[in-house]
Steps between C-alpha positions, in 0.01 A plus 500: 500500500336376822289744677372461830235737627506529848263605774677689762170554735492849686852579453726404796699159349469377817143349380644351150392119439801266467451459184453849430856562669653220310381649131644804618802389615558313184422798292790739320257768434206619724237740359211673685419817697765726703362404832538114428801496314714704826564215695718355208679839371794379698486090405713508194176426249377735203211705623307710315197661562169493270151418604291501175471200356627614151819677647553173708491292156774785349713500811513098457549513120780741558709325760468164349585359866477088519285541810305718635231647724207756452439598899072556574367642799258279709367201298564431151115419453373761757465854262838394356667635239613141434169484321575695115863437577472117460365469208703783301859266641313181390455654168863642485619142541610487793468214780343655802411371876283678747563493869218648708526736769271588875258771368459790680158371580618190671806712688267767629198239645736328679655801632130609638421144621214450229473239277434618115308158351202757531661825388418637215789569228475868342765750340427853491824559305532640185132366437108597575387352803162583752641458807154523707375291233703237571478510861128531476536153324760325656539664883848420495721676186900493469636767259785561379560846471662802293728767567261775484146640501208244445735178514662611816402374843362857571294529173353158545361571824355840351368271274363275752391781721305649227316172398397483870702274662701753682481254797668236354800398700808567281890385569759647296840339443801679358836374419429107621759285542735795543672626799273855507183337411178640688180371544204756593160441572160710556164543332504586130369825584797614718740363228353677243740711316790423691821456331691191526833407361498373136546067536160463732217239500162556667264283626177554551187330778178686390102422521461236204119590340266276362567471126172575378624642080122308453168546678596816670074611577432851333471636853852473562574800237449839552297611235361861457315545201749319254403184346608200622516125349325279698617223705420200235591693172830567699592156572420362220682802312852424698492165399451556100816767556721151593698677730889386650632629807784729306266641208478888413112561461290804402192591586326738267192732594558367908197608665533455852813294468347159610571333208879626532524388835394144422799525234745617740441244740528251236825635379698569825781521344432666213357813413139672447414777308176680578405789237215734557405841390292592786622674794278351733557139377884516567423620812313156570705291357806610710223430785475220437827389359606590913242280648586200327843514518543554148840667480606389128231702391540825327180780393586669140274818480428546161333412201542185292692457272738775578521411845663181383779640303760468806339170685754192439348261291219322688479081429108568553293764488087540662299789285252574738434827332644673183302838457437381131868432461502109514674451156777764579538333854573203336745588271682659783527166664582316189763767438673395835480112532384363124363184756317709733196315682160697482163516675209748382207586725165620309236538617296662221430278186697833292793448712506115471476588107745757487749248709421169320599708161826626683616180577429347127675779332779555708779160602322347743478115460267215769256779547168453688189613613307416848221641617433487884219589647381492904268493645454578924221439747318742644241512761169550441281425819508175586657381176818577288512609115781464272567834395722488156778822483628560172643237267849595405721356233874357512699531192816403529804368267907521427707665280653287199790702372 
């Protein structure tokens, strides 16, 4: 069976490539979504309609048909489907082509006069995503969107509202390509909310903010009386967690939150878990989480380790405090990814034992042990000191299932 997988762009066929027309056209059987496959109910070819990629690979099986087509929206490498599909008709033996389509991103900058080389590519559907995160970082964000709630054009600029960028200039397309599509623009804040028909895009001109996930001075954070890592120990503690842009962190005993804030910035499009048993601290943290733009990140209440019980499983984790639950804490995280990442803070020489022993008795393999220590000037008269604050220790290591 030949199978070509076909990228119809924003709908109307009036946008197909010529290739894509001609693998159409030479097709018996077309498979895809209702709303693509209408144009052809009346063309004499087989359609039926399936969008998983598992029910597409039955629906082929089934009809046997000597050629046929699997109909995409937009691009076939653009948030495609056409990406698990491939490989499941490759590995059902059968010969497959792929014809690709005008995104909705390309349709809907050239319908607002803006060229996209220096948009941003984001989906908000049927996945996490930080909208003013994003924007913070890249000014200029396309989404695709969802039908409803937090994916939809409406939620996102709650979203965006609500991570301050409420000013952001926002247009909204609905239904491009087709004769009924809109396109509405206004400030995130005025969209917020709204609802908007179900096949919408969004795109999004906020303030882009200095990406600062290091070296952000103490000053910056509010603070209170909750302890705070400082500046250096921070730095040097996001770069032993190895973070990736998409990663699920935790951060245990938070403090102030500045520590989780460096970790959200880091992993914009991933998620941060902040858990703290003080009041007071989750109070800051959400602070501060708003002042940095640091939508992806999320303030647990509670006390480790039964706060972590319904967290996903992180792929690192910062104990910055563990209320003489360190082992326990551990387990928890070993219990959700068996190759969980993990950094220790001590700063008394009983803590540094009680973690080095955690980390040899429990599955933890490349372990290590830093100690930094800083040292600042201060003025005294007409000269400066180096005052020393207190040494802290790094442990840090992976699981080995």
């Amino acid at each position: 069976m030949k199978v070509a997988l076909v990228g119809m762009g924003p709908g109307n066929p009036d946008l197909l490539t010529g290739q894509a027309r001609e693998a159409i056209q030479r097709a018996g059987l077309l498979v895809g979504a209702k709303r693509l496959l209408e144009p052809y109910l009346d063309s004499g070819k087989t359609c039926r309609e399936a969008v998983a990629p598992g029910a597409i690979l039955d629906l082929l099986r089934e009809e046997g048909a000597e050629n046929a087509a699997v109909l995409l929206s937009g691009d076939t490498g653009f948030y495609s489907g056409a990406g698990k599909l491939l490989p499941l008709l490759q590995e059902a033996g059968m010969e497959t082509e792929t014809f690709c389509g005008i995104s909705s991103l390309q349709y809907f900058c050239a319908r607002l006069d803006l060229p996209w080389e220096e948009v941003h590519p984001a989906s908000a559907h049927g996945r996490a995503c930080d909208p003013a995160g994003l924007v913070a970082q890249y000014g200029t964000v396309f989404f695709l969107t969802g039908p409803r709630g937090e994916q939809s054009p409406g939620g996102i600029c709650a979203a965006l509202t609500q991570g301050g960028q409420g000013e952001a200039r926002v247009w909204a397309g609905s239904r491009l390509s087709y004769p009924d599509e809109t396109v509405v623009t206004g400030r995130a804040a005025e969209l917020a909310g709204r609802d908007f028909p179900a096949l919408s895009v969004l795109l999004v001109q906020g303030e882009r903010a200095a990406a600062r996930p290091f070296g952000i001075p103490d000053g910056e954070f509010l603070r209170g009386e909750v302890p705070m890592t400082k500046e250096e120990v921070r730095s040097a503690i996001l770069g032993k967690l190895r973070i990736a842009p998409g990663d699920t962190l935790w951060d245990v005993g938070a403090g102030t939150g500045s520590v989780s804030v460096g970790m959200a910035l880091l992993a914009r499009e991933g998620r941060v878990y902040a858990i703290e048993r003080k009041e007071e601290a989750c109070d800051l943290i959400r602070w501060n989480a708003r002042r940095f733009g640091a939508g992806n990140l999320t303030v647990i209440q509670g006390e480790a380790p039964a706060a972590l019980a319904g967290l996903p499983a992180p792929r690192a984790v910062f104990v910055g405090g563990s209320g003489g639950q360190l082992e326990a804490i551990l387990e928890a995280a070993l219990e959700k990814n068996p190759r969980v990442r993990v950094v220790i803070a001590a700063v008394t020489l009983e803590t540094l034992a009680q973690a080095a022993a955690a980390l040899a008795r429990l599955p933890f393999g490349e372990t290590e042990t830093v100690q930094i220590a800083v040292a600042r000037a201060r003025k005294a008269g007409n000269y400066h000191l180096m005052e020393g604050q207190d040494p802290v220790f790094l442990l840090s290591g992976e699981g080995r299932p």
